[in-house]
Every structure is written in C-alpha cells, then in structure tokens.
C-alpha positions in Angstrom: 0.0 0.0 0.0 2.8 2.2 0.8 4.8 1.5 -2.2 1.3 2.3 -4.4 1.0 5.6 -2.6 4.6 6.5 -3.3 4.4 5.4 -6.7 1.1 7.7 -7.1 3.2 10.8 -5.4 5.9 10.4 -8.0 3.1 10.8 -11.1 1.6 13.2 -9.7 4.7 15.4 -9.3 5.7 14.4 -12.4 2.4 15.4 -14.3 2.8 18.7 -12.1 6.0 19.4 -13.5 5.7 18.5 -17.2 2.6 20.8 -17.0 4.8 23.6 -15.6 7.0 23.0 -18.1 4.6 23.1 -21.1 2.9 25.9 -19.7 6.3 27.4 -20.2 6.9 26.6 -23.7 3.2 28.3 -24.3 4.5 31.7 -22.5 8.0 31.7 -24.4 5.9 30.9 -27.7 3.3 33.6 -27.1 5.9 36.2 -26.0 7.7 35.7 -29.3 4.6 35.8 -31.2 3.5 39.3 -29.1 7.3 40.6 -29.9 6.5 39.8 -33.8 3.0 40.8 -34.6 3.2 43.8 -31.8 0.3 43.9 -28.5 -2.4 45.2 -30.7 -2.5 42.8 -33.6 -1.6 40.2 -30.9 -4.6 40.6 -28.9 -6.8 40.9 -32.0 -5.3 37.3 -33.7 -5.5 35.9 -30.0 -9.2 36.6 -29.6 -9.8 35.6 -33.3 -8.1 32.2 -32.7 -9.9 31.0 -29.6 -13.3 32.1 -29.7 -14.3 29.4 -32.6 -12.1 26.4 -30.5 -15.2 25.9 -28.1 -17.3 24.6 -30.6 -14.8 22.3 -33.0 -14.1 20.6 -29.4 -17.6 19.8 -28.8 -17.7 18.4 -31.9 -14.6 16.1 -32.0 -15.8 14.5 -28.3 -19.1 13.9 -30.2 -17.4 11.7 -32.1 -16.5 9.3 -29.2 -20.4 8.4 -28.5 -19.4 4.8 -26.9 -16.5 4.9 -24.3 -15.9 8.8 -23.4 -12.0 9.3 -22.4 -10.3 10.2 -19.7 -11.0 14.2 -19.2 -7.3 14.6 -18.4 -6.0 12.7 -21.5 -8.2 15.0 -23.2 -6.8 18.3 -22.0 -3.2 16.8 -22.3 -3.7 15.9 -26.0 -5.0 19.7 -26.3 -2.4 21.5 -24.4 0.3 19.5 -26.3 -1.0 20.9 -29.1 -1.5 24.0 -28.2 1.6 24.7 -26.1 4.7 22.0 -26.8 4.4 20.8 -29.9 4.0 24.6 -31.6 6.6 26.1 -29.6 9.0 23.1 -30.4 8.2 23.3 -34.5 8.0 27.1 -34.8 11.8 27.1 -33.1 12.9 24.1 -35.7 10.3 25.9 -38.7 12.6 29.4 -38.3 15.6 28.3 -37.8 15.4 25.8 -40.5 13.8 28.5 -42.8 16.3 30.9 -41.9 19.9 28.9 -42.5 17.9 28.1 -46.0 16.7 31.6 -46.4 20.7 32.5 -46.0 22.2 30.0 -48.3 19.3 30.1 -50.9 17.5 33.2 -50.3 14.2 34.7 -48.4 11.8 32.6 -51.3 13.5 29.5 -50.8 13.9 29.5 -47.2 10.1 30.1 -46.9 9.2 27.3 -49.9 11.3 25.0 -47.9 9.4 26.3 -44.4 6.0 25.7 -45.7 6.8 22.6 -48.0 9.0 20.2 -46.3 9.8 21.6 -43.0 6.5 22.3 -41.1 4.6 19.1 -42.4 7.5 17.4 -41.0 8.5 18.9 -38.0 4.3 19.7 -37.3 3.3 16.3 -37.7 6.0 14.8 -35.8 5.3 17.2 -33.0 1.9 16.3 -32.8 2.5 12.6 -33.2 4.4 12.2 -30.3 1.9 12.2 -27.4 -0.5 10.3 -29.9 2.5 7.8 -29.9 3.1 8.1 -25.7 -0.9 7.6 -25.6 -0.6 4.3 -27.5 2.2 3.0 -25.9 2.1 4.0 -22.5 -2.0 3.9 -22.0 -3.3 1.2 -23.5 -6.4 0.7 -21.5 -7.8 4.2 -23.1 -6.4 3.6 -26.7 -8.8 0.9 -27.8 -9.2 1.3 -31.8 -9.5 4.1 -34.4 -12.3 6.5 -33.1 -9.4 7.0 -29.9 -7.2 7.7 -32.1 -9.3 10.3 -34.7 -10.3 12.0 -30.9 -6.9 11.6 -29.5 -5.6 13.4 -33.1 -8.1 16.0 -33.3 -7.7 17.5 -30.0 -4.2 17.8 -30.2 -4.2 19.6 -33.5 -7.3 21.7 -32.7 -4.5 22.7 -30.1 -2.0 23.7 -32.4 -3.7 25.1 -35.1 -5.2 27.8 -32.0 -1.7 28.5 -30.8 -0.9 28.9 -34.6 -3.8 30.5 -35.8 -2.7 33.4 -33.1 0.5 33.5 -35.6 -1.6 34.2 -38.7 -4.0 36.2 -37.8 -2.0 38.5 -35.6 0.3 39.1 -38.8 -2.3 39.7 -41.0 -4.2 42.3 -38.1 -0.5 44.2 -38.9 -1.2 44.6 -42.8 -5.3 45.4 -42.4 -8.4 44.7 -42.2 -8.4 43.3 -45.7 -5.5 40.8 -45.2 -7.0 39.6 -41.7 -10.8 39.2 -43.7 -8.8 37.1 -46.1 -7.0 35.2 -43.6 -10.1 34.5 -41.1 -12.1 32.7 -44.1 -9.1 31.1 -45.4 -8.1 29.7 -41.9 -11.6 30.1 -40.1 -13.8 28.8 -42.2 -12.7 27.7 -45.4 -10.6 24.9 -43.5 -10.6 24.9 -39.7 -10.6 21.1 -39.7 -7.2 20.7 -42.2 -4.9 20.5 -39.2 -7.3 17.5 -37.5 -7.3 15.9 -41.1 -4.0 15.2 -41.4 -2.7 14.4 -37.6 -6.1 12.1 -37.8 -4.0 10.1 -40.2 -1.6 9.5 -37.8 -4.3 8.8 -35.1 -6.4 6.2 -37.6 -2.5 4.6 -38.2 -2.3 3.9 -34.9 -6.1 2.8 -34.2 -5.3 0.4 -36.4 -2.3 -0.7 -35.2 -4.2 -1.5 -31.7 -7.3 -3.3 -32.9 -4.8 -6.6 -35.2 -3.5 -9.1 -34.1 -1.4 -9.2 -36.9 2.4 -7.7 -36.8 3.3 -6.5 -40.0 -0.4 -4.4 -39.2 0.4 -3.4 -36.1 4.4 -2.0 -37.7 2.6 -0.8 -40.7 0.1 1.0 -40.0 1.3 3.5 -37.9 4.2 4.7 -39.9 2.0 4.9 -43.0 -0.3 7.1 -41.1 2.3 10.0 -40.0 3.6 9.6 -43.8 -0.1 10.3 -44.7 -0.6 13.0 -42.6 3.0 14.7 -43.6 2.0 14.4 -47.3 -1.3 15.9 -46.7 0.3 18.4 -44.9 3.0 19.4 -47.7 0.5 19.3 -50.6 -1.8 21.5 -48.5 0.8 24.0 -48.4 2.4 23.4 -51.1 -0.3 24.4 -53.5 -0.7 27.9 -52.0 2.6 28.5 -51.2 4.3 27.5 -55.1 1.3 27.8 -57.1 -0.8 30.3 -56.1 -4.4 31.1 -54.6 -6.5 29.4 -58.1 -4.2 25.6 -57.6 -4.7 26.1 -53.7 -8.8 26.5 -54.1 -7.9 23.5 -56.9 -6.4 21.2 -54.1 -9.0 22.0 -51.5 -11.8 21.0 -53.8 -10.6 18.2 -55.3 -8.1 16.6 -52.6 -9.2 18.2 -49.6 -12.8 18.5 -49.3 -13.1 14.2 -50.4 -10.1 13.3 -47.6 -12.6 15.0 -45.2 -15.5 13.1 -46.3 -13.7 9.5 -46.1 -12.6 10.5 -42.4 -16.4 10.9 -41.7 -17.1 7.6 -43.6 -14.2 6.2 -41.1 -15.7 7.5 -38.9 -19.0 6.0 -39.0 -17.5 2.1 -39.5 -15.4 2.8 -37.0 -18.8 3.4 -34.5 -20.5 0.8 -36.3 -17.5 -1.9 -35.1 -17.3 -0.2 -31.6 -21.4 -0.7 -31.7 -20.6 -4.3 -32.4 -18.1 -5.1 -29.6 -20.3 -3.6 -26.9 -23.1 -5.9 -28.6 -21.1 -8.7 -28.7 -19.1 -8.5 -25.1 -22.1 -7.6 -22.9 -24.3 -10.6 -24.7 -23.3 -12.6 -21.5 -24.8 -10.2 -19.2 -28.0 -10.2 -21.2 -28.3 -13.8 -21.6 -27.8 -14.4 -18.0 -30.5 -11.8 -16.9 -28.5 -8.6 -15.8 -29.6 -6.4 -18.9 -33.3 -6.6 -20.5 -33.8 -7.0 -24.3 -34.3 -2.9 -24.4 -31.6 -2.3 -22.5 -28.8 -4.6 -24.2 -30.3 -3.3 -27.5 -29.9 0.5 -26.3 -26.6 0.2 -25.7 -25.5 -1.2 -28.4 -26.9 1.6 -30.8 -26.0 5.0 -30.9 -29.5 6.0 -31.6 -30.5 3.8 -28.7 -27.9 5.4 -26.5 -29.3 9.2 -27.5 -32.8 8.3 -27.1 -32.5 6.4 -23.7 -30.3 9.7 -22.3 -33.3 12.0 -23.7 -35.9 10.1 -22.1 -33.9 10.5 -18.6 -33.4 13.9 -19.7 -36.9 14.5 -20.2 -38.4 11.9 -17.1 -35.9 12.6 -14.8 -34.0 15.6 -15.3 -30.8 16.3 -14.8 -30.0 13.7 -12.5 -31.4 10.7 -14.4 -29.7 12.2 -17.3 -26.4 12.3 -15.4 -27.2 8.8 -13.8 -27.7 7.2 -17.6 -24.8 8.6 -19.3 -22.7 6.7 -16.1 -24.6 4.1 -16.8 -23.7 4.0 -20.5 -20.3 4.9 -19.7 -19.8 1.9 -17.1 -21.1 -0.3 -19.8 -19.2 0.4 -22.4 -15.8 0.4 -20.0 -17.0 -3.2 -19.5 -17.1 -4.5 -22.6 -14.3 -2.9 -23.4 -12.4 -4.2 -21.0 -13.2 -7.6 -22.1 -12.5 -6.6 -25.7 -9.0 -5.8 -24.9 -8.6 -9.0 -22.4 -9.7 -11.4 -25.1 -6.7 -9.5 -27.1 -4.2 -10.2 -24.3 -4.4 -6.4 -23.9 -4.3 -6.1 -19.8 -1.1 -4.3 -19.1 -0.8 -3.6 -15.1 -3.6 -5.6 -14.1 -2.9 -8.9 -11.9 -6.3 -10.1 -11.6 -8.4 -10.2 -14.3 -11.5 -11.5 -12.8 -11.2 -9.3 -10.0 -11.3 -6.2 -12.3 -14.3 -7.7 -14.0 -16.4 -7.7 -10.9 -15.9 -4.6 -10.1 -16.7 -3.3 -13.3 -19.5 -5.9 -13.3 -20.9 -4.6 -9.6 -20.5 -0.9 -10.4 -22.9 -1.1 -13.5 -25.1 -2.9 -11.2 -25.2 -0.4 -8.9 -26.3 2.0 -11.7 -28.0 0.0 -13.5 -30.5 0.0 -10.2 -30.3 3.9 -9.5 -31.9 4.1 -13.7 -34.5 1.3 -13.0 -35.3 3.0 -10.1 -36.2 6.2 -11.5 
C-alpha cells in the first residue's frame, strides 16, 4: 500500500512538473509571437483564434459516442498541441527556414518552411503524445475512433496556438488581409490540421485493434507519412502555385479526404457498436440487462434516445445517472474486448477487475431502473 501511494506521489509530481514545463513553452511561444506581430494585432489574432475552438471541441468528443476518455488525457492531447508541440516546430520551422533563407535566399527558405519543413517537424510534434498515448495507456487507446479523438484534439490545439500566428500578422497589414485570412483559416478549413494528424491517429487505431504484426508495424508509420504528405500538398499548392491551384487542391483533394474520415468514422462506430453488442451478450443472456436495455446500448441512436428520455423523465440527474450508466457499460465490454486480445497491461487479476466493473454497473444500473 505504501509503495502504491509513493508510486502515485511520483506521477503526480511528475504530471505537475511536465505541466509547468509546457505551460512554459506556451509563455515563451506567445511572448515571441507578441514581440513579432506587436500587442495590438496580438490581442486581435488571440481573440480571433480561440473564440471558434469551443465549438470544434464539442464536436470532436461527439465523435467518441461509446466509451468517453479520460478528461485529463483530453486536456493533455489539447495543451500538447496548443503549447509544446508549436513552440517546439516554430523554433525548428525558423531556424530551418532561416539557414535556407541565408544559403538560398528569403523565397527558398520560406518554400522550404511551408513545404517540407513544417509538415515534417508539425506532424512529428503532434504525433508524439499520440504515440506516448498508444504505448504508455493502452487501456484508453482501444481502436480508431481514440485515435481520430486523441488526433483531433491535439491539432485543434496547435492550429489555435498557430492561428494566433496568422492572424495577428495579417491584423499588422489590415483589415483586408486579416478578412482574407479569417475565411481562409476560419472557415474555409478549420478542420485541415485535425485531417491530417487524424491520419496519424487512424494509423495507430489500427495498429491497436490486429493481431497481426506487420499491421500493427505498418500501419502506424504509414499514417504519420499520410498525414506529412497531406500536410506538404496542402501548403504546397498555395505557397508555389498560387491562390487558383490552392482553391484547386482543396476542392478536389481536400474536401473528399474529409468526407472518407467521416465515412471512417462511421464504420469505425459501427465496429465499436458491435463489440459492446457482442461483449455484454453474457450479461444479457444471463438476466443482468433486459432486451431494451442490451439493445440501447448497443446503438447509438438507442444510446441518445434512452439519455433524452432520462433527460426529459428525470432531469438532470437521471440524465447524469444514464450517461454513467452508458459509460460503465461500455468500459465493460471494453475491458473484455481488450482481455480477449491479451491487452491487460498492469492488471494482476483479471477476474477481480471484472467484478468490479461488473458490480458498479449494477449499482447504476439499479439507480436508472429505479427512476
């Protein structure tokens, strides 16, 4: 017991100080930012960046209708986007771009900037805590629709902490260039960034829901080289060819990438609606969940409609008392997804774990019968 509470110290203090530490990076970036753009245009791209990021969140946890993650994972895959991984390519982005810009001149060093060196460095940045995720938590990185979430989030992050970039240079040339910028950037493609780093994030779903090696290798790799070459086309077209091949790209490669995520996205439910069907079937053929119930959970429709008719019934509290309840359930068959995958790292006693999982939705499963 001691040991476990020591061990839990140690986390804790290290969460504590790798948050300090990207809060830092976040000052240093904005500070440099502020020093570039000046306090006026700063303030004006700052406002302009965050007040839309409310809303694309909402809609990215949407997404994860079956087993809701861990609010802390959440805010970490954010933050690193938003604070470490911009300040740690916009240092490699100008320094790289300058040394070229100095060898080759100002037109080359941005070309090489845009083009090679911020799909690169960007996408590697962002990668990295979808890689510690994968690696390091693999009770909460279950199959693809983690992975788009996990993805999303962190480049929501980024492209707010670089968005502040864009739009406080553009404040500095006018109203016109800023116009230009905000529906480029704000509404012509606010989900570019989560496109590509979901390539990565799919990669890496993937990876987690085979059994088969070359897969699980594969996969993951070929996703950050998608997202990279996304990335570089993306900017390439504007930033070689001009604004007419750059509305080109986005029609004819942009706009379809983003309707085969959402098409993804929706097998990708449709499996996760499977395994809950298939790993709570026990609990419904010994008694524990009625026809209605089993079939509820299993849907997504089912899922919305049971939490609206708490909603509506019950109020608040029935609502809050079903969502548990769809949570728990979920975590359950979850749980016995990844243990039939030999996916259990940490755990010592399988059964054990099951029972409690098993007596907490009990427990709930009473409180929503009983209202």
């Amino acid at each position: 017991m001691q040991r476990q509470r020591s061990t839990g110290m140690v986390k804790i203090a290290a969460g504590i100080v790798c948050a300090l530490i990207a809060l830092l990076f976040g000052l240093l970036l904005l500070l440099l930012i502020g020093y570039e753009t000046g306090p006026v245009a700063f303030l004006i791209g700052m406002v302009s960046a965050t007040i839309p990021v409310p809303l694309y969140v909402i809609l990215v946890l949407w997404i994860d209708r079956y087993e809701s993650e861990p609010a802390w994972m959440l805010a970490t895959a954010f933050f690193w986007g938003a604070l470490v991984a911009t300040f740690v390519a916009y240092l490699i982005n100008s320094t790289g771009g300058a040394i070229v810009s100095a060898l080759a001149g100002p037109a080359a060093g941005n070309t090489f900037a845009l083009v090679i060196s911020a799909p690169i460095v960007e996408e590697c940045c962002k990668a990295t805590i979808l890689f510690i995720f994968f690696f390091f938590k693999k009770d909460e990185f279950d199959g693809v629709i983690d992975g788009i979430v996990y993805a999303a989030l962190v480049a929501l992050g980024f492209a707010m902490t670089e968005n502040v970039l864009y739009y406080g240079k553009a404040a500095v040339h006018g109203g016109a260039d800023l116009t230009v910028t905000l529906f480029v950037r704000g509404f012509l493609a606010p989900f570019s960034h989560p496109l590509f780093t979901s390539m990565t994030g799919i990669g890496l779903g993937l990876a987690r829901q085979t059994r088969n090696l070359a897969v699980k290798l594969i996969t993951p790799v070929l996703g950050l080289l998608m997202a990279i070459f996304m990335h570089s086309i993306w900017n390439g077209s504007g930033a070689i060819f001009g604004g007419g091949v750059f509305l080109l790209t986005y029609i004819v490669i942009m706009v379809p990438a983003f309707v085969i995520l959402l098409v993804v996205i929706g097998i990708a439910l449709y499996r996760e609606g499977q395994l809950v069907r298939k790993f709570l079937l026990c609990d419904l053929e010994r008694g524990m969940l009625t026809r209605q119930e089993y079939d509820q959970l299993g849907s997504i429709f089912g899922r919305m409609g049971s939490s609206f008719n708490a909603l509506t019934q019950t109020g608040m509290k029935g609502w809050r008392t079903r969502m548990r309840f769809n949570q728990m359930a979920s975590e359950l068959a979850f749980y016995r997804c990844r243990v039939s995958r030999g996916i259990y790292s940490g755990v010592t006693n399988l059964n054990e774990v099951e029972n409690e999982y098993i007596q907490a939705l009990s427990s709930l499963l009473r409180e929503v019968r009983g209202h």
